[in-house]
N, C-alpha and C positions, 0 to 999 in steps of 0.2 A: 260578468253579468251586469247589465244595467239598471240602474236605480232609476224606478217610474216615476219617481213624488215629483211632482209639477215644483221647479223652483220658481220661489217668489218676484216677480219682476217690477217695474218704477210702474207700472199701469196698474199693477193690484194697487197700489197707495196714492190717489189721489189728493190734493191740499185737500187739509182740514179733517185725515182720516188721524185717528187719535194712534198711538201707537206704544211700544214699552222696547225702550233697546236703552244699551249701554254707549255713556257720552265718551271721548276720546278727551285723555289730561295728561299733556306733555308723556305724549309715547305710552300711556298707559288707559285702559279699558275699565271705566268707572264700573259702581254695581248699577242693573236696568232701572232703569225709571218712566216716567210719564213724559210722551213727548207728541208733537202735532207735525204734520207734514207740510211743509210750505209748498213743495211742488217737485219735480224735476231739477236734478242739479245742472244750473245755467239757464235756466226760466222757461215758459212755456214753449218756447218755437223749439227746444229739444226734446218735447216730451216720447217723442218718434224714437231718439236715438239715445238717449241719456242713460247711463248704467247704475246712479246714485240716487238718490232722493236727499229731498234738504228737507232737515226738521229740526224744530224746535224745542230745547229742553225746556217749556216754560217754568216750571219748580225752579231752574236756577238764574231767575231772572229775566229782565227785557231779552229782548233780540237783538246779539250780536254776536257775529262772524267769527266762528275759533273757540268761543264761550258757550254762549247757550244757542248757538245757530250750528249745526256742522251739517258734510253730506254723509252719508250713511249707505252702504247695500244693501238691498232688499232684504236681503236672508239674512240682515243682521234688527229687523225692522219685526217685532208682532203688532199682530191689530189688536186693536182691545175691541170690547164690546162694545160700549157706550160712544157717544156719539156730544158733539157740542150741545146742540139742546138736552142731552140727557144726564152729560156727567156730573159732577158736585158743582153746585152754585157756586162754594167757594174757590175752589179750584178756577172755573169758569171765570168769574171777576177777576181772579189775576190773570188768566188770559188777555181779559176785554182790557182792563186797565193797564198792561202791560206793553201791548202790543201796539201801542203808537207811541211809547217811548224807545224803541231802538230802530233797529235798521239790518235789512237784509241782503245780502252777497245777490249781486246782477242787477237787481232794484227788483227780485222778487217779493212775494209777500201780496199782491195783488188779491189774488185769486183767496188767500187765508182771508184777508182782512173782510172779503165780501162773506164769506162765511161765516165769520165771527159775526157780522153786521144782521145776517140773516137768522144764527142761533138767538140773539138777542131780541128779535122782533118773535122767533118761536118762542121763545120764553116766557115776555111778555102777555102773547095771545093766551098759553096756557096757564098764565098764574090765576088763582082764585079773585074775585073782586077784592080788592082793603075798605070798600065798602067808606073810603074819602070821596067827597067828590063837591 
């Protein structure tokens, strides 16, 4: 008998879709956490053909390859609900502040960083006046 459930493919996960998977620590499968999509593993010209996704643990720091950068399978990937403009402010500033201190595998990170770039002007627009001025 075949199993209908649509599996999860690198096209459902787009950069900058928020997600909750377990990181990989020398040969062992951490517990899930909060983590953001950089892209297709080996950068956008594979998004056609790539079977991984690269994301980001940001909880355990800037961006870097092996640490808090790894690729991932889709079906090891959920989405969460919330979105960069919507998640916790704080959580979000360590994004924003974080994300031009490391470096990511092929020279991706392009496409996150415009989104990070873009939640922050959403963010802005939506705050209340502080009524300085």
């Amino acid at each position: 008998m075949l199993n209908t459930t649509q599996v999860p493919a690198v096209a459902d996960f787009p950069a900058a879709t928020l997600v909750t998977a377990g990181p990989w620590f020398r040969g062992h499968q951490l517990d899930p956490r909060p983590a953001v999509v950089v892209g297709p593993f080996g950068g956008p010209e594979f998004a056609d053909t790539a079977e991984m996704v690269v994301v980001w643990y940001f909880t355990l720091g800037a961006p870097l390859p092996g640490d808090s950068v790894q690729a991932m399978f889709p079906h090891e990937l959920t989405p969460r609900e919330e979105t960069l403009t919507t998640m916790d402010t704080g959580a979000f500033c360590d994004i924003a502040t974080s994300l031009p201190l490391g470096r990511f595998p092929y020279n991706q990170g392009n496409a996150l960083v415009a989104a990070v770039n873009r939640a922050v002007r959403e963010r802005i627009e939506a705050a209340p006046a502080t009524g300085r001025g």
